[in-house]
N, C-alpha and C positions, 0 to 999 in steps of 0.2 A: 300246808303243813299237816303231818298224819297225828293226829292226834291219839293213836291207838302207842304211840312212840313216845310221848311224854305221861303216860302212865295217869291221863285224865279217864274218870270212870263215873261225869257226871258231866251233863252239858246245859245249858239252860240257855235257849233260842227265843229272844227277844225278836219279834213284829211289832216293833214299836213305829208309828206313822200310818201302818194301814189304810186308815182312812184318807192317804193322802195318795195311794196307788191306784189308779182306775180301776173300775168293780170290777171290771170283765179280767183282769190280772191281779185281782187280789187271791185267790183262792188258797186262804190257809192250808187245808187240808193237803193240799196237794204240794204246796211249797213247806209243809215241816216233813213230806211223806221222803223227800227229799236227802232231805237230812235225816232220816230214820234211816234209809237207804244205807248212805253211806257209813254210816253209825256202824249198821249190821255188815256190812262190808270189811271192816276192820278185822271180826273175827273176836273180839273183843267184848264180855259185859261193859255196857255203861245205861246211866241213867240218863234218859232223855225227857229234858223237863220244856215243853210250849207256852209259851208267853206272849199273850195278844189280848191281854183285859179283857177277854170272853168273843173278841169279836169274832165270828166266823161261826158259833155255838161250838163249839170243841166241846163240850159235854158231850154232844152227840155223835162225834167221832174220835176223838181225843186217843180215848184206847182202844186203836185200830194202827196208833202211829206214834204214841210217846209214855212215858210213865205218870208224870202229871202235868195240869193244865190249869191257868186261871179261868175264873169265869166272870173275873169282874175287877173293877177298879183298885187301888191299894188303899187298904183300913185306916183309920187310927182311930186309937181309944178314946171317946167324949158320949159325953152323954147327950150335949144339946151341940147339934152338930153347925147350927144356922147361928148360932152364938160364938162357937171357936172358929167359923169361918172369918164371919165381922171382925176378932178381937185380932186374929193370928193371919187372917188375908191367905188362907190354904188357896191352893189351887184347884182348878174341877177336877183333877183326875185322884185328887183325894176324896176318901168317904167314909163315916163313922160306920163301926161293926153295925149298928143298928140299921142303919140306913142298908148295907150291904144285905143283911137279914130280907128285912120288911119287903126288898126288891128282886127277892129271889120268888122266882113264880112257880106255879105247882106244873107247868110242861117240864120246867129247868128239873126241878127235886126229883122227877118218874125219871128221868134218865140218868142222873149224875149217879155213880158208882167206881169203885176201883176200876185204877186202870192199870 
């Protein structure tokens, strides 16, 4: 389906399982490079948003191939993060703002920039 024909002018490309593709065939980069492709193919603005919970570092290529990118797991608001896991049984691929913070490293922060 062309989606340049339903008047979409934002797309958000979930890689969600990755880690369940063989390494040597995971290569974000190259499978959102894909989809930017045809994106630009359209002839069309639209916004191309990559989603893969950081994996692959899309910081460091990110905007070479999409407008934005995660870099990590999905938030939520707590202060004590090892206390609203125990009471509310979150899952791992949740994580407190803080935590999201604290685990962000100073390679990651030198490269992240607009994309």
């Amino acid at each position: 389906h062309d989606a340049s024909m339903t008047g979409v002018d934002y797309l958000k490309l979930d890689f969600c399982g990755m880690e369940k593709v063989p390494t040597a065939e995971r290569q974000p980069e190259r499978r959102y490079s894909v989809m930017r492709d045809s994106l630009n193919a359209t002839g069309r603005p639209m916004l191309f948003s990559l989603c893969n919970w950081g994996g692959g570092r899309p910081n460091r290529w990110g905007h070479n191939v999409g407008h934005s990118w995660r870099t990590g797991r999905d938030v939520f608001a707590v202060w004590d993060e090892a206390a609203a896991r125990k009471l509310h049984k979150l899952p791992g691929y949740l994580q407190s703002i803080m935590t999201a913070v604290e685990d962000a490293d100073a390679a990651q922060r030198a490269v992240d920039g607009p994309g």
